[in-house]
C-alpha positions as CSV (number, residue, x, y, z in Angstrom):
1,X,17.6,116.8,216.4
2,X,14.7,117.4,218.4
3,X,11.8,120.0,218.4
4,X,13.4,121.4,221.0
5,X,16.4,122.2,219.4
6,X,14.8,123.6,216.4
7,X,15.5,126.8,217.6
8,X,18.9,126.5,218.1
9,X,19.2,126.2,214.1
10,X,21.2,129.1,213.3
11,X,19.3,132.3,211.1
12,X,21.2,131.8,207.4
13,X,18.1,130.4,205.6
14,X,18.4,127.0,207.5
15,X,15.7,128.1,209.7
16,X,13.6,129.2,207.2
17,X,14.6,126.1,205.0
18,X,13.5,123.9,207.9
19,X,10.0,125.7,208.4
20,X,9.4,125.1,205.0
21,X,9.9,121.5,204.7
22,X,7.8,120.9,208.3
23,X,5.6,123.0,206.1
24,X,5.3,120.7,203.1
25,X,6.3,123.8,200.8
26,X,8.1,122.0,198.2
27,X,8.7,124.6,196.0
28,X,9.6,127.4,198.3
29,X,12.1,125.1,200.2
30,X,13.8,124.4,196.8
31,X,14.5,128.2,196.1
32,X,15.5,128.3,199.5
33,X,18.2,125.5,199.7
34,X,19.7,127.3,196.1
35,X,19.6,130.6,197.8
36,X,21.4,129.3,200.9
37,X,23.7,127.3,198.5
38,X,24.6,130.5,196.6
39,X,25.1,132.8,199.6
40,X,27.1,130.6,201.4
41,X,28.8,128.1,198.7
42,X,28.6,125.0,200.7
43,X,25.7,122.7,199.4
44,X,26.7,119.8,202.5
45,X,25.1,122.4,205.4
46,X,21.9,122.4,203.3
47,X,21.9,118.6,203.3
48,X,21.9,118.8,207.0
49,X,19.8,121.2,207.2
50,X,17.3,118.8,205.1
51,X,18.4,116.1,207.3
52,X,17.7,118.0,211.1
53,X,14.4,118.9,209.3
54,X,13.7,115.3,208.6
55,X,14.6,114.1,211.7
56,X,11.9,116.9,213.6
57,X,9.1,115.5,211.3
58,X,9.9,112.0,212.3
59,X,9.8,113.4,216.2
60,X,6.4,114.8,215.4
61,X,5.2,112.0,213.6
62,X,6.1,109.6,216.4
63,X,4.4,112.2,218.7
64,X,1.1,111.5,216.1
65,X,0.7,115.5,215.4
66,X,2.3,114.7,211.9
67,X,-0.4,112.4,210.0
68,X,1.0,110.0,207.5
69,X,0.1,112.7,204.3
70,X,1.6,115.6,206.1
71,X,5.1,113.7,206.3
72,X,4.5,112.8,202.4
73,X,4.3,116.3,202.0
74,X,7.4,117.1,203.8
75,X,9.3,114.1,202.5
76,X,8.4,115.9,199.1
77,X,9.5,119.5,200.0
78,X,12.8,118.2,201.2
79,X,13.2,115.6,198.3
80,X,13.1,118.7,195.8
81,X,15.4,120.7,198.0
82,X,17.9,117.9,198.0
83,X,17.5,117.5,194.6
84,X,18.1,121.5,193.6
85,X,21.7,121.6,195.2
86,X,22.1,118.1,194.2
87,X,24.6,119.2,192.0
88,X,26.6,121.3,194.1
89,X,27.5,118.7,196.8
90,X,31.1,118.0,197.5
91,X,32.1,114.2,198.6
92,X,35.0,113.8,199.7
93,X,36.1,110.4,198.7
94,X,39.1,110.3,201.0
95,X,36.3,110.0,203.6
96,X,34.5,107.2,202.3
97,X,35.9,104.0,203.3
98,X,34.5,100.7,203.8
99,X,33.3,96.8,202.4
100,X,30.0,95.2,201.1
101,X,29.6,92.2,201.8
102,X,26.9,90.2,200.5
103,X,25.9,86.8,201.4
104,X,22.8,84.6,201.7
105,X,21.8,81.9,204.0
């Protein structure tokens, strides 16, 4: 996701989520990502909410209007948002397929 698209985030808390983590508001974005989780049930939208989020401070970082402290701070309001509905998120192992392979030369 792009700045641009920022506002095309839809206005159920994941806007407000995502202003919070560009924000570096660590403990408002956690109340926020348990609020959104309780309203709407469905922790996996918050965790791509966090992600979108992520991915805009990484745009503006790259654009050097996000110093390397403001993305710690945002890295840190998104960690503790991820780590409030942490317990609410559904895998679906079905999905999950795939091998590890591990060698050395």
């Amino acid at each position: 996701m792009t700045t641009e698209e920022q506002a095309q985030i839809p206005d159920n808390g994941s806007k407000q989520l995502t202003d919070l983590i560009l924000k570096g508001d660590h403990e408002n974005a956690a109340r926020v990502a348990v609020e959104i989780v309780t309203k709407s049930g469905s922790a996996n939208d918050v965790v791509d909410t966090i992600s979108d989020a992520m991915n805009i401070v990484s745009d503006l970082h790259e654009m050097e209007r996000y110093s390397v402290a403001e993305v710690e701070k945002c890295e840190n309001a998104a960690e503790k948002s991820l780590a409030a509905v942490r317990p609410k998120i559904k895998i679906d192992h079905r999905k999950i397929k795939g091998r590890v392979m591990v060698s050395s030369l």
